[in-house]
C-alpha positions as CSV (number, residue, x, y, z in Angstrom):
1,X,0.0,0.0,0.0
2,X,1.1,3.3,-0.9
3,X,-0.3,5.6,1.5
4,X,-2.7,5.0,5.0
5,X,-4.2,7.6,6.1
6,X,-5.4,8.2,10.0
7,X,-7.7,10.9,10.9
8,X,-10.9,12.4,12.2
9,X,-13.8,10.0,10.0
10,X,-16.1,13.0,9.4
11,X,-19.4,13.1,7.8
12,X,-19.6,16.9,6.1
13,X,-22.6,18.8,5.4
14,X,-22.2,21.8,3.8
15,X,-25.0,24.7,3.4
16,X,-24.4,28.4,2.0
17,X,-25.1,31.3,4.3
18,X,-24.7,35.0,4.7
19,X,-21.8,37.1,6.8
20,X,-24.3,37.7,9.5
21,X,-25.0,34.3,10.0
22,X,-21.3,34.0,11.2
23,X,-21.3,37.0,13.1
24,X,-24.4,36.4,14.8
25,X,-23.4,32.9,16.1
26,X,-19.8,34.3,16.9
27,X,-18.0,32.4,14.6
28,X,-14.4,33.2,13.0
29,X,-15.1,33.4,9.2
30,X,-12.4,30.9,7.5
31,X,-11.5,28.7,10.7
32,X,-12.5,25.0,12.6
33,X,-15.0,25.3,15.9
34,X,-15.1,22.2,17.7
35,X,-18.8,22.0,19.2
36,X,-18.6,19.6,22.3
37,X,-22.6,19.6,22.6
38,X,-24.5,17.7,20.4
39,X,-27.7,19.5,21.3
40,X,-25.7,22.9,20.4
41,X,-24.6,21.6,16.8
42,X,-28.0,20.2,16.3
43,X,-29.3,24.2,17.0
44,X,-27.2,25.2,14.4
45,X,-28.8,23.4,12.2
46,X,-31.6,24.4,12.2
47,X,-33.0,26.8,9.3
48,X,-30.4,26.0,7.3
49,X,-30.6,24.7,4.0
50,X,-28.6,21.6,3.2
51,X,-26.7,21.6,0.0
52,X,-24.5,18.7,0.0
53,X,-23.7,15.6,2.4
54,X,-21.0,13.6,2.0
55,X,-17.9,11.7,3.5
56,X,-15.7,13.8,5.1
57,X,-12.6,14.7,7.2
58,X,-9.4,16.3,6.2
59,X,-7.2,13.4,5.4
60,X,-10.0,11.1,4.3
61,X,-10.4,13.9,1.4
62,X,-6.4,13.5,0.6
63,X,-6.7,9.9,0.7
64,X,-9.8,9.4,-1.8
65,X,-8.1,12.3,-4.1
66,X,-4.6,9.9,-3.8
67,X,-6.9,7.0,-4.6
68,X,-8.3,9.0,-8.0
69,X,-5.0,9.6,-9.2
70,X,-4.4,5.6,-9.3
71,X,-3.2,4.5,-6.0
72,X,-3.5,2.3,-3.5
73,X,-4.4,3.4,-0.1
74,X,-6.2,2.9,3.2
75,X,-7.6,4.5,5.8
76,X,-8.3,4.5,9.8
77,X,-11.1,6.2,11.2
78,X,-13.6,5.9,14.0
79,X,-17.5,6.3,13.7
80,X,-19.9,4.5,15.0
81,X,-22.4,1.7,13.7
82,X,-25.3,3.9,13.0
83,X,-26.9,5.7,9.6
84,X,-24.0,7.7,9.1
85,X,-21.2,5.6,10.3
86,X,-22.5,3.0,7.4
87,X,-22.9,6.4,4.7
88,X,-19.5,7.3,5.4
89,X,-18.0,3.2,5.2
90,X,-19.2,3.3,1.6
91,X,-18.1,6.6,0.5
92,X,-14.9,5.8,1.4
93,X,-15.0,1.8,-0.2
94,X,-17.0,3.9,-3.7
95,X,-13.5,5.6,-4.0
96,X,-11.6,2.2,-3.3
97,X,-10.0,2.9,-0.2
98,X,-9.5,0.1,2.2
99,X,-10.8,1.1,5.4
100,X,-8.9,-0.2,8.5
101,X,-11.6,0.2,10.6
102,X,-14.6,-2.2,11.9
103,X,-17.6,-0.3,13.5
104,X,-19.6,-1.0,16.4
105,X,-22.5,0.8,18.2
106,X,-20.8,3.6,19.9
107,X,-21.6,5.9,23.1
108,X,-21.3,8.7,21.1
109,X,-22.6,8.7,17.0
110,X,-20.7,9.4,14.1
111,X,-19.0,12.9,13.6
112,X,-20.4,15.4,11.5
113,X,-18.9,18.9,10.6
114,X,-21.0,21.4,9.6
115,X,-19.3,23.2,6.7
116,X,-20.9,27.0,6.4
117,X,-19.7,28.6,3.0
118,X,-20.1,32.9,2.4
119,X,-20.5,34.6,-0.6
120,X,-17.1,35.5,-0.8
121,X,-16.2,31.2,-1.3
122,X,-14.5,31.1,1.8
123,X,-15.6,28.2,4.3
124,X,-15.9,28.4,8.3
125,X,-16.6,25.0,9.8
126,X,-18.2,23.9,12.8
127,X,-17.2,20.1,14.3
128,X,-19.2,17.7,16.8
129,X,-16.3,15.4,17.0
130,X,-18.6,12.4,18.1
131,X,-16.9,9.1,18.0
132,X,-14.2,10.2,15.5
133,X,-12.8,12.0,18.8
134,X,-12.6,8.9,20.8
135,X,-10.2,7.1,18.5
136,X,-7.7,5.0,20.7
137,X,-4.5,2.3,20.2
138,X,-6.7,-0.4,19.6
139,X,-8.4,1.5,17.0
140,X,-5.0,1.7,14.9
141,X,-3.7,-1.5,13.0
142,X,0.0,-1.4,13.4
143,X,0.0,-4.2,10.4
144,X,-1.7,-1.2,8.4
145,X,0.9,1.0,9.3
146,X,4.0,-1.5,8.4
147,X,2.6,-2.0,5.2
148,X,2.3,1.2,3.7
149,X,4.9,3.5,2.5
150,X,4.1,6.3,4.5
151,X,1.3,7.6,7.1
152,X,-0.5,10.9,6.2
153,X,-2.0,12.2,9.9
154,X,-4.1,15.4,10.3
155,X,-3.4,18.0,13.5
156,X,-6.9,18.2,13.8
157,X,-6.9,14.3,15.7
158,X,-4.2,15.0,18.3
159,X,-5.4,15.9,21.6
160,X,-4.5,14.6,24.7
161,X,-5.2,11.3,26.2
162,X,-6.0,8.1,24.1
163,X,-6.3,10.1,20.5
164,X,-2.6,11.0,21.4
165,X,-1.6,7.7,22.0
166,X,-3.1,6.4,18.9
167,X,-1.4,8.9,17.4
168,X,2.2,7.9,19.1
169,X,1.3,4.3,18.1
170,X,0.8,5.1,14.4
171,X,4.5,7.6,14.5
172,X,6.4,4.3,16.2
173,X,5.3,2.0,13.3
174,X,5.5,4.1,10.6
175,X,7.8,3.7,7.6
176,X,7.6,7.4,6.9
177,X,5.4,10.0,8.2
178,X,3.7,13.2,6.6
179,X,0.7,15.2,8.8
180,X,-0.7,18.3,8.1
181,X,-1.1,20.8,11.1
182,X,-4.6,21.7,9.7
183,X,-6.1,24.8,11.2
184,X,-4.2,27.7,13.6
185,X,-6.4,27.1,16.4
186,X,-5.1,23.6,16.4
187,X,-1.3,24.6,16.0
188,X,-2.4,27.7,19.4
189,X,-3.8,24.5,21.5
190,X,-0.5,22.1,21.1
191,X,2.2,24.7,19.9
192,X,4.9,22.9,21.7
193,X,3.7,19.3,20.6
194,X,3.6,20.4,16.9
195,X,6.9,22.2,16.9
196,X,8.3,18.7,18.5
197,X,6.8,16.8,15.7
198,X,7.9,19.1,12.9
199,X,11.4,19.2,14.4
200,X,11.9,15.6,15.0
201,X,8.8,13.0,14.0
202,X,7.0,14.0,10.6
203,X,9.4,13.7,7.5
204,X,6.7,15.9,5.5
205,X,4.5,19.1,7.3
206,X,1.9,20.4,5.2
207,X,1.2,24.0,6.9
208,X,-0.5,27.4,5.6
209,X,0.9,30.2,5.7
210,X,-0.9,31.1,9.3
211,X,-0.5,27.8,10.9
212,X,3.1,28.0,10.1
213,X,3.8,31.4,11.0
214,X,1.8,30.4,14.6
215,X,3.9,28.1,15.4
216,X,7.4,29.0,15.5
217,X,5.8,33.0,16.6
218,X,7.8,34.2,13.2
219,X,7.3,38.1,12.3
220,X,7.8,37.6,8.4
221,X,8.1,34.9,6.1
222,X,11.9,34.9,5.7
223,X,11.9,33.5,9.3
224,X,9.6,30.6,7.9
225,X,12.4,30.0,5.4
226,X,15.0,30.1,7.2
227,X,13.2,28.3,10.2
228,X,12.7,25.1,7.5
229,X,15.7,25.2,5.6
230,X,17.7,24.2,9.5
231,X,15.1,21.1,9.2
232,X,16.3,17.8,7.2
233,X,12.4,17.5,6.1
234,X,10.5,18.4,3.2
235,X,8.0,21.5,4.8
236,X,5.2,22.3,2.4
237,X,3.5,25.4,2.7
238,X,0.3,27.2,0.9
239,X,0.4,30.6,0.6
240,X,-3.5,31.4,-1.1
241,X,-3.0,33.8,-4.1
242,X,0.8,33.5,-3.9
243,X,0.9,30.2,-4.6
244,X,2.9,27.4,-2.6
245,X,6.5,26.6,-1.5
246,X,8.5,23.5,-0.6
247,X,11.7,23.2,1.4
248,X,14.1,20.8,1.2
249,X,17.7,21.3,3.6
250,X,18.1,24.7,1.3
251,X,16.1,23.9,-1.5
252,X,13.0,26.4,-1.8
253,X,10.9,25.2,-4.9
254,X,7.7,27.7,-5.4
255,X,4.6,26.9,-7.7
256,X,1.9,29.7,-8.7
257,X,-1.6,29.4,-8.5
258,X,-4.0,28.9,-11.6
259,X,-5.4,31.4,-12.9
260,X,-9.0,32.5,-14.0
261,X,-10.7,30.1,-12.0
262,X,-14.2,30.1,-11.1
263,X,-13.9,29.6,-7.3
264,X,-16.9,28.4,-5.7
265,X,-15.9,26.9,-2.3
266,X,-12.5,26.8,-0.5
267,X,-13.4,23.6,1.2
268,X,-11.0,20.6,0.6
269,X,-8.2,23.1,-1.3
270,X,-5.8,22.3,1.1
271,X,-6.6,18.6,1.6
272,X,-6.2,17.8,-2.9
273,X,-3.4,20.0,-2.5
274,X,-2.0,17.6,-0.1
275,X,-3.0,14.8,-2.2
276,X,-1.5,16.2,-5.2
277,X,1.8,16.4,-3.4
278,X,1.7,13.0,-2.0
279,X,0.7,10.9,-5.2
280,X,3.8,12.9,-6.7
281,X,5.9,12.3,-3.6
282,X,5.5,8.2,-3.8
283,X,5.8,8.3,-7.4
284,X,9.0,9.4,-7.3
285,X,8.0,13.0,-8.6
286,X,10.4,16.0,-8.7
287,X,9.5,18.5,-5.7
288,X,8.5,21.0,-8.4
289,X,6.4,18.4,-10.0
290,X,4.5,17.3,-6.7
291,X,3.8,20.8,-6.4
292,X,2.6,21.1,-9.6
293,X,0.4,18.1,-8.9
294,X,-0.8,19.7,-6.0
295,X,-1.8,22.6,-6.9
296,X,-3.8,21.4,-9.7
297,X,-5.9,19.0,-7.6
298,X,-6.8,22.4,-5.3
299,X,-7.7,24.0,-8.5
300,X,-10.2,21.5,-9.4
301,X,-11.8,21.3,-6.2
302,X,-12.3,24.7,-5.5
303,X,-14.4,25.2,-8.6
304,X,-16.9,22.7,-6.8
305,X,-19.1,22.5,-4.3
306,X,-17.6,20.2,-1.8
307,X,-13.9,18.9,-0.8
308,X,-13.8,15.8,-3.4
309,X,-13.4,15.6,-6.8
């Protein structure tokens, strides 16, 4: 196997709204809210029109947009036996990806993340973690992990207690690990974890340019640079309209966006930009090619409604 993924197993369901809707329910246009209360996510909700509901989660969208491109992967993730622990089981086998994962009734149901998209195409999400937050050792299949070439891991599973040892389980067996820190308010809650990864566990960090700037507290983006050139890792980074960057020891590789595109939602750009890289990265790609790669899976997904292709 080329590539198993572990993350959050996330059912999305995306619905258009206004500014106001965001301001009203004190939300932070652009960024992740985790919702601990079912009963408060179910409130949200309400009187909003659903546009689209599909399988979900940040890596489980890199690893079906790996899968597109013609290779094979897997994936570990927990939900729960119920209606949409069963929707998301065969999103993810439609795509042919092997899920590691057998479900059970659960205390807690399936996660769901309610993706809210503004006129403007950006995307601010709300997450009731549900069982996907309860993820633990025995979850992960260390035979999984031995078998494939590398792990792709998402910042948005760490937390303390037994998703952090899953987490450390899957690192210890892995061949070669990638992770993407996934959202700043992740990278503010375990700055001092992250930076320990990045410095001395992942052998490939997908940040943007926030996330990264966050978490080493730089004041431009030559500290950023110079910050991942000191690393003997490969440190991806998007920039939005400026395009992305790789560095390598001190090679810096940069790739421009696409232009004239007809952007309809930002969700999942980061995620098929990831996949690009990765599908170039085990096929023995140049750098600038994996970019390349990249950044033309985020172009097509962004002229979409949704975060797969």
């Amino acid at each position: 196997m080329k590539i198993l993924g572990i993350g959050n197993a996330i059912v999305d369901v995306i619905c258009k709204v206004d500014d106001n809707f965001i301001t009203q329910n004190s939300l932070t246009k652009g960024t992740m809210k985790l919702i601990f209360d079912e009963n408060e996510f179910k409130k949200l909700l309400t009187n909003l029109k659903i546009e689209k509901t599909v399988s979900g989660g940040s890596v489980a969208n890199s690893i079906v947009g790996i899968s597109q491109l013609g290779n094979k992967v897997g994936f570990i993730g927990k939900v729960s036996d119920d209606d949409l622990g069963s929707k998301y089981e065969e999103g993810l086998k439609k795509e042919n990806v092997e899920y590691f994962y057998s479900k059970k009734k659960e205390e807690l149901p399936t996660g769901t993340c309610l993706i809210l998209v503004t006129p403007d195409s950006e995307r601010t999400m709300c997450t009731f973690l549900g069982t996907a937050g309860k993820i633990n050792e025995s979850d992960v299949s260390s035979d999984a992990i031995k078998k494939s070439e590398i792990i792709f891991l998402e910042g948005y599973l760490w937390d303390e207690g037994e998703p952090k040892k899953a987490f450390d389980k899957a690192i210890n067996n892995a061949n070669k690990v990638a992770m993407s820190l996934s959202d700043k308010f992740c990278v503010d809650r375990h700055k001092t974890h992250f930076l320990n990864l990045v410095k001395n566990k992942l052998d490939i960090t997908f940040a943007n340019e926030q996330e990264i700037t966050s978490l080493i507290d730089a004041k431009n983006f030559d500290e950023v640079i110079n910050f991942s050139k000191q690393l003997d890792k490969i440190i991806v980074l998007t920039r939005g309209e400026k395009g992305a960057i790789a560095i390598k020891g001190n090679e810096v590789v940069e790739c421009g966006v696409q232009k004239n595109l007809k952007i309809l939602d930002l969700t999942g750009a980061g995620d098929l930009f990831a996949a690009g890289f990765l599908h170039g990265y085990v096929n023995n790609f140049s750098i600038k090619e994996s970019l390349e790669k990249g950044t033309e899976m985020s172009s097509k997904v962004i002229q979409q409604i949704g975060a797969r292709l």
